[in-house]
TORGUPA-658491 format. One line per field, with one value per residue (C-alpha): residue number from 1; residue in one letter; x, y, z. Coordinates in steps of 0.001 Angstrom, whole numbers, always signed. Example, Ala and Ser with C-alpha at 12.3 -4.5 7.8 and 13.67 -1.06 7.14 Angstrom:
REM TORGUPA-658491
i (1 / 2)
aa (A / S)
c1 (+12300 / +13670)
c2 (-4500 / -1060)
c3 (+7800 / +7140)
This chain:
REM TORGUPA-658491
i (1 / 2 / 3 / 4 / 5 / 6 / 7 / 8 / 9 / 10 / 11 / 12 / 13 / 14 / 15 / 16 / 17 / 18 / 19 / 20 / 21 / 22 / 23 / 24 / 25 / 26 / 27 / 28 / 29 / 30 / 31 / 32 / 33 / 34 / 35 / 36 / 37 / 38 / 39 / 40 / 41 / 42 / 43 / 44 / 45 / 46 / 47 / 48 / 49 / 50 / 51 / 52 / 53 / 54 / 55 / 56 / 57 / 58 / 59 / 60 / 61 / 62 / 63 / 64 / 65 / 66 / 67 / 68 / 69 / 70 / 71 / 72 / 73 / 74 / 75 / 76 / 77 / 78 / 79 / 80 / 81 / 82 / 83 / 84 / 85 / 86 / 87 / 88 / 89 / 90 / 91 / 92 / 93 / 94 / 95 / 96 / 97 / 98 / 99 / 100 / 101 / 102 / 103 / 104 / 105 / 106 / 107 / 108 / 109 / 110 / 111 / 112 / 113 / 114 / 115 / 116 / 117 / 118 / 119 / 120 / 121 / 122 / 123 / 124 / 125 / 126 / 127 / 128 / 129 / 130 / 131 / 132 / 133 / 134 / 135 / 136 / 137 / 138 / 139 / 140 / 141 / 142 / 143 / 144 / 145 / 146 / 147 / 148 / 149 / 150 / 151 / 152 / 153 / 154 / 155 / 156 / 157 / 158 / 159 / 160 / 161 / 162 / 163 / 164 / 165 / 166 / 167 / 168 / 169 / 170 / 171 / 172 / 173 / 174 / 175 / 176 / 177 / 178 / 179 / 180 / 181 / 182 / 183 / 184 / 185 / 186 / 187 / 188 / 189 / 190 / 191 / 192 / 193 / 194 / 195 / 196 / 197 / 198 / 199 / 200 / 201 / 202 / 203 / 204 / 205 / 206 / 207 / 208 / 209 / 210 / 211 / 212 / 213 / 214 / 215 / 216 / 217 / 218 / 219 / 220 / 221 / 222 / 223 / 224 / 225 / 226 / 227 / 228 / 229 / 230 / 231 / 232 / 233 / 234 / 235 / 236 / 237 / 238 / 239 / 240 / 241 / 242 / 243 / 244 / 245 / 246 / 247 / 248 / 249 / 250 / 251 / 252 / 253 / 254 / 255 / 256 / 257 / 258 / 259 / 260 / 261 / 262 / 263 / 264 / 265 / 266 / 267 / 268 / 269 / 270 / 271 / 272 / 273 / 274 / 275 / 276 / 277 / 278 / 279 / 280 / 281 / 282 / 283 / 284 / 285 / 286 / 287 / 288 / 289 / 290 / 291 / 292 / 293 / 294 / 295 / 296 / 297 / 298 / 299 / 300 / 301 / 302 / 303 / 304 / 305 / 306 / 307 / 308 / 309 / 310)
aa (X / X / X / X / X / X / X / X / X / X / X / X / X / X / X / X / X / X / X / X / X / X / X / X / X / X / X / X / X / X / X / X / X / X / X / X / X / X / X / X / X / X / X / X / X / X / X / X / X / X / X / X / X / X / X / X / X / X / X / X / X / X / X / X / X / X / X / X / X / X / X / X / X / X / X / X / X / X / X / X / X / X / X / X / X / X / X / X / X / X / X / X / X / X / X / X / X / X / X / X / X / X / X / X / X / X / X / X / X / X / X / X / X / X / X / X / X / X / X / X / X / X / X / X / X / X / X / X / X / X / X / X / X / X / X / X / X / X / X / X / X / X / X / X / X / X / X / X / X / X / X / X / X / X / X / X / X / X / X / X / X / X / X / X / X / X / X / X / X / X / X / X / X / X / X / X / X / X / X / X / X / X / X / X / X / X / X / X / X / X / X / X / X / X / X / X / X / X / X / X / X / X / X / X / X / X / X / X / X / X / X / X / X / X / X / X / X / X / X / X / X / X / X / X / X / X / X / X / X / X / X / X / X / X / X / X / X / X / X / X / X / X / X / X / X / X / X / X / X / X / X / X / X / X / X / X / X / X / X / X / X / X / X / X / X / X / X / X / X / X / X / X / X / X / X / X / X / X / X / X / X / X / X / X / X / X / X / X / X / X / X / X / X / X / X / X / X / X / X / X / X / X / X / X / X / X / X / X / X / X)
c1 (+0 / +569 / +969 / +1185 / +2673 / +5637 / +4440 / +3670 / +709 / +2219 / +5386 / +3152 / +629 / +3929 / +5203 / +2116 / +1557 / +5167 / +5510 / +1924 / +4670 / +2965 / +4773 / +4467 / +5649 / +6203 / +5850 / +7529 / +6490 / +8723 / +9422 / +6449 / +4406 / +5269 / +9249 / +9965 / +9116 / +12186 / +10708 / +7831 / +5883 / +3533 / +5362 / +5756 / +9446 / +10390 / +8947 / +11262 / +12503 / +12799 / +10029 / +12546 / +14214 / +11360 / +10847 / +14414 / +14162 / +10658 / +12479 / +15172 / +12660 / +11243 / +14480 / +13743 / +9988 / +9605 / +8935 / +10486 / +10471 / +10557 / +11360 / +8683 / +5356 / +2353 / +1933 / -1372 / -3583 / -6398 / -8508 / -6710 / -7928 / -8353 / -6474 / -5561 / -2573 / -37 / +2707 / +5393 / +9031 / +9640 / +7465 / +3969 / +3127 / +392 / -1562 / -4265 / -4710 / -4416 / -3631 / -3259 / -1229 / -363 / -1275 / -2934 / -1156 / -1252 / -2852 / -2058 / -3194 / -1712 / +201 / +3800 / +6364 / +3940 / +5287 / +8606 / +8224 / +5681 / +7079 / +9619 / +7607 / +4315 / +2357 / -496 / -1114 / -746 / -410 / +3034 / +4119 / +2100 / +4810 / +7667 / +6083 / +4639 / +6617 / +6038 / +3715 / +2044 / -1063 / -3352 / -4689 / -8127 / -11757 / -15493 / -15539 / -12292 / -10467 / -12228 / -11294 / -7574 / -7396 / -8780 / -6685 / -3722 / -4098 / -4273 / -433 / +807 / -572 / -102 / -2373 / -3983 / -6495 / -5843 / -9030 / -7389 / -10701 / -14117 / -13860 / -17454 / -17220 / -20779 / -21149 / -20475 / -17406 / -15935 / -17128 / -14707 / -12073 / -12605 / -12894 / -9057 / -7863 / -7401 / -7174 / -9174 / -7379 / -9665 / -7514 / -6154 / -2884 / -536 / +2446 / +4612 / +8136 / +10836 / +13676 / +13487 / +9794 / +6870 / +5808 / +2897 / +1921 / -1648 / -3477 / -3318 / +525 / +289 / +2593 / +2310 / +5265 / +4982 / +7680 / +4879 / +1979 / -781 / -3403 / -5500 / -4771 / -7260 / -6224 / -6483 / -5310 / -1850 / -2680 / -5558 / -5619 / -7773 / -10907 / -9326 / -10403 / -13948 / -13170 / -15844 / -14393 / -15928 / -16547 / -13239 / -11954 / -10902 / -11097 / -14438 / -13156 / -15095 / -13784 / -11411 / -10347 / -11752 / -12618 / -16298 / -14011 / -13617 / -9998 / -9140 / -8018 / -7187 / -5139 / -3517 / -4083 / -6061 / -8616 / -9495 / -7623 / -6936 / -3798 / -1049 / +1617 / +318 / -2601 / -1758 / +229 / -2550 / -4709 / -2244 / -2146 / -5863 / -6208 / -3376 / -4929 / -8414 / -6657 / -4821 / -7890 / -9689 / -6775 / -6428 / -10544 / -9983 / -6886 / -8803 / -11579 / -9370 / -7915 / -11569 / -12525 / -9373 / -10459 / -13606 / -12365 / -13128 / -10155 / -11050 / -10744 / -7408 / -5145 / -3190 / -6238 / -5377 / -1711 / -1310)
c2 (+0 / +3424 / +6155 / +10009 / +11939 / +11093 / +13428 / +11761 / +10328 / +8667 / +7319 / +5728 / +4074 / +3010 / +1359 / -455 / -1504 / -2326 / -4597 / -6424 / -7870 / -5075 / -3765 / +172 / +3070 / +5998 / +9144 / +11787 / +15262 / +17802 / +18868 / +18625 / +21805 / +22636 / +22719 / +25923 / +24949 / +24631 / +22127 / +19856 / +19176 / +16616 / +14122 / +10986 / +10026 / +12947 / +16144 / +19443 / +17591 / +19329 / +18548 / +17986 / +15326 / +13665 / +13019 / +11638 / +9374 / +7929 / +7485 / +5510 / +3228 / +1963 / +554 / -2981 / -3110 / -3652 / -281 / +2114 / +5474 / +8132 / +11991 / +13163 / +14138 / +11935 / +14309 / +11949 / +9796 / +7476 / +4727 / +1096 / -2215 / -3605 / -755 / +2551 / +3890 / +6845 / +8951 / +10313 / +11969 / +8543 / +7139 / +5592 / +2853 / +489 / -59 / -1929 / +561 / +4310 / +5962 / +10337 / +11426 / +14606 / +17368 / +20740 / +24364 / +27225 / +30616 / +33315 / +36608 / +38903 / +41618 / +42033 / +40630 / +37973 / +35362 / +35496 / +34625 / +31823 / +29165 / +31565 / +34395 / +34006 / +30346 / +28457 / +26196 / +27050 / +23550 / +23900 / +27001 / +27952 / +26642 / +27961 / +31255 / +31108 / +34209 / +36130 / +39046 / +37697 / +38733 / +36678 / +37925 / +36945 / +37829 / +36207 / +33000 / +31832 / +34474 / +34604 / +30944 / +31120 / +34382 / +32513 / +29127 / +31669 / +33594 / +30318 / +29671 / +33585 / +36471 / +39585 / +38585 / +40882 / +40206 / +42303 / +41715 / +43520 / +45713 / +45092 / +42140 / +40926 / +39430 / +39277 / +40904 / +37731 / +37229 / +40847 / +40257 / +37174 / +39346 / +41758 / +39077 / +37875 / +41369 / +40774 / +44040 / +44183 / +46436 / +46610 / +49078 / +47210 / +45844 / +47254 / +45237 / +42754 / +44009 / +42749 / +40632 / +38785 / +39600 / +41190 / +44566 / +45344 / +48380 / +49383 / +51841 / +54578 / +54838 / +53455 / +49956 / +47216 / +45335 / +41931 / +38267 / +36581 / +36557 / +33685 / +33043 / +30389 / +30308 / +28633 / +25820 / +24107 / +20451 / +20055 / +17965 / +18147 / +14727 / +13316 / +15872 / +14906 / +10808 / +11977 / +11862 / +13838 / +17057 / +19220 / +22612 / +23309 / +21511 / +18896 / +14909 / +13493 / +9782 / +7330 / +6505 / +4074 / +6393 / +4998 / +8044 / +7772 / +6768 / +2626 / +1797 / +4864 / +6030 / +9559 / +10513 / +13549 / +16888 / +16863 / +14450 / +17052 / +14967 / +17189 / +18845 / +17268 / +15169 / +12479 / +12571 / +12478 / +9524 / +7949 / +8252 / +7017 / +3405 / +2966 / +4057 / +1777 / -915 / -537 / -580 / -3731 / -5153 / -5417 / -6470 / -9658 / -10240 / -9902 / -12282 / -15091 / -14482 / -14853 / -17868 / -19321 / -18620 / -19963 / -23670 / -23662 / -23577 / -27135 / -29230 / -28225 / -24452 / -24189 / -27279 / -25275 / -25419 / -25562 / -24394 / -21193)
c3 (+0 / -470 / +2438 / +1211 / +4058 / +6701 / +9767 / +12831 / +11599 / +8426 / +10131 / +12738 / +10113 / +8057 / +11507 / +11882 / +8664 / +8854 / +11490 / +10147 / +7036 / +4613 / +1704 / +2047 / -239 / +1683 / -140 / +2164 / +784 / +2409 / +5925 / +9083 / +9058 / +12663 / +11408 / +12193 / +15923 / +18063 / +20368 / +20280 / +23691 / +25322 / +23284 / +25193 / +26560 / +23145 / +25406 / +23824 / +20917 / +17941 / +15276 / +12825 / +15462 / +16002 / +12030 / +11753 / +14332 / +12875 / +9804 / +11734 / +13237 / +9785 / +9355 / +10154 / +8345 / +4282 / +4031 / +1324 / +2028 / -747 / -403 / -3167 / -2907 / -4480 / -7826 / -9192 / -7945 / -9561 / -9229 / -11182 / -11412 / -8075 / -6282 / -6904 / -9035 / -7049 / -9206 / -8170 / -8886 / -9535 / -11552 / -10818 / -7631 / -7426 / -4528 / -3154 / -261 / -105 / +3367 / +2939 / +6112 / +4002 / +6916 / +5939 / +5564 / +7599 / +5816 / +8327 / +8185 / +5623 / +8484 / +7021 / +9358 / +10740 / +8796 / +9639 / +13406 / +12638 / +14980 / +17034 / +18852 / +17041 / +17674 / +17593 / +20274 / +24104 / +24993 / +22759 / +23628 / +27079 / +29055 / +27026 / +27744 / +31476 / +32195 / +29430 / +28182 / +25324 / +23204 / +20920 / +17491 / +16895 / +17203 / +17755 / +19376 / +18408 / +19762 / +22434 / +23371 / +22497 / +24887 / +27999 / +27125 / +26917 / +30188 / +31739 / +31493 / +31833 / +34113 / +30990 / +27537 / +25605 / +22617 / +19461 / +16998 / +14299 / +14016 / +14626 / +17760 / +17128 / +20624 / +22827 / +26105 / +28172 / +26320 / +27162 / +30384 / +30565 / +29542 / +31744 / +34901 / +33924 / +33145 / +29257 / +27642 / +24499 / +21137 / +18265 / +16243 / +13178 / +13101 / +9935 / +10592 / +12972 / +14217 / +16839 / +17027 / +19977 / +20559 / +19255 / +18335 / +17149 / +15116 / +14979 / +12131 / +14705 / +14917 / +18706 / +19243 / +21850 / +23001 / +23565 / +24068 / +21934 / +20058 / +19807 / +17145 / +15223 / +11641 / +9033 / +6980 / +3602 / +2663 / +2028 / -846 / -3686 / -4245 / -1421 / -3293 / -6825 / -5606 / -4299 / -685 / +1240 / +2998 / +5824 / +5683 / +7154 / +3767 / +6379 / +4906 / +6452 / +7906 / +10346 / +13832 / +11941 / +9800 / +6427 / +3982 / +1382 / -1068 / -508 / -9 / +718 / +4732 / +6187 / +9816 / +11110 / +10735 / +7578 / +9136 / +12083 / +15007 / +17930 / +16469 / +18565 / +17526 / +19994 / +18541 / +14910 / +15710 / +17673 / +14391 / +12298 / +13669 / +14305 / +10183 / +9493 / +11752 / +10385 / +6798 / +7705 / +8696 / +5551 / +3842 / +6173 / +5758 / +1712 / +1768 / +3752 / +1190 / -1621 / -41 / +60 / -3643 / -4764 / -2734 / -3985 / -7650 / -9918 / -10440 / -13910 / -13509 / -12255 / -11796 / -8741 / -6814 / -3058 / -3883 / -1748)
């Protein structure tokens, strides 16, 4: 089978599928999206390794399994015979199974300068970077609900956030009363541009700045790869791939983990949905083999003289 993607999620289903004497192609597309981290937390017996670490030593692990591991991205993808059909750099692969593990991409807000410190003073996720940052003044860029929520989730780690809407917050009364109950200043000015080198200024329409060590906010996000739509798969409004509890996509023989199946974004977690996909995927194969096994007996003599020859 075929796995597109080698973040946490892919490397584990590869693993699995692995170590259950599967064949796998491993199309690795290019480095994790959380790369520009310099540590990774919550990672079990790995807590404040480098993302970029943790990928190598996935690789490393793969070592023993009949798994080949490719550093090009799946270019094509389409439905053949009994299976499905992958190209790559390479050439083309044929599989009976498709697993997508390819993660989605970040689209941050256009501000100039925000960019740049994606990953070093401006993040995502305070379960990440909360700790990192317990003693720091930090603010959070975001409005309505979801800015709302990433404000209180940040004040819970540090004493100083404030909540910069970048114009009009659309927030409710109750929620600017929460702010207000936890001291969380509220700017609604908009924000022209990002600034600092070891922290962050920001510079509002009205000429005024804000100093900050960091900056938090909740980007949205669009599949890393086309080809998951391109095969029919069914996507969310959040253009996330709709999977079962097993991971299984709409499209038979096709399975979705990770990030660009809407797991809890973690790297635990991506992993944890990349073996029950790759187990779930495994699964069918074994029932299809021991119903292939079971046609094959049942053949005349006269049909095929190997009958009962495995």
């Amino acid at each position: 089978m075929v796995i597109v993607g080698a973040g946490p999620a892919g490397l584990t289903a590869a693993l699995t599928l692995g170590g259950a004497e599967r064949r796998v192609l491993l199309l690795d597309g290019g480095p994790p999206r959380n790369a520009r981290a310099t540590a990774a937390h919550n990672v079990f017996t790995r807590d404040g390794c480098a993302p970029t670490d943790l990928k190598t030593l996935g690789l490393h692990d793969l070592k023993p399994y009949d798994v080949t591991v490719l550093h090009t991205p799946a270019r094509e993808a389409k439905p053949f015979e009994d299976g499905f059909a992958v190209r790559h750099d390479g050439g083309w692969a044929r599989a009976r199974r498709l697993l997508f593990a390819s993660g989605v991409r970040d689209k941050l807000p256009h501000i100039p300068g925000l960019r740049e410190r994606w990953g070093l003073s401006v993040h995502h996720c305070p379960y990440c970077d909360g700790w990192p940052n317990r003693d720091a003044k930090l603010g959070v860029l975001g409005s309505h609900q979801e800015g709302h929520h990433l404000a209180l989730n940040v004040r819970a780690w540090v004493e100083e956030v404030s909540l910069l809407a970048d114009g009009p917050d659309e927030l409710t009364e109750e929620q600017r009363e929460d702010l207000q109950r936890i001291d969380v200043p509220l700017y609604t000015q908009p924000v022209v541009r990002i600034s600092g080198k070891d922290g962050v200024t920001v510079h509002f329409r009205n000429g005024k700045c804000l100093d900050l060590e960091g900056l938090f906010l909740n980007p949205t996000q669009v599949q890393n790869s086309g080809l998951p739509a391109t095969l029919g798969c069914e996507l969310d409004a959040k253009s996330r791939v709709t999977v079962s509890e097993n991971g299984m996509t709409s499209v038979r023989g096709i399975w979705a983990a990770g990030d660009m199946a809407g797991a809890p974004q973690y790297v635990t977690n991506a992993a944890a949905s990349g073996m029950t996909a790759a187990v779930s995927l495994n699964t069918t194969l074994i029932h299809e083999d021991v119903r292939a096994r079971g046609a094959a007996f049942h053949k005349s003599p006269h049909e095929d003289p190997q009958v009962g020859v495995a």
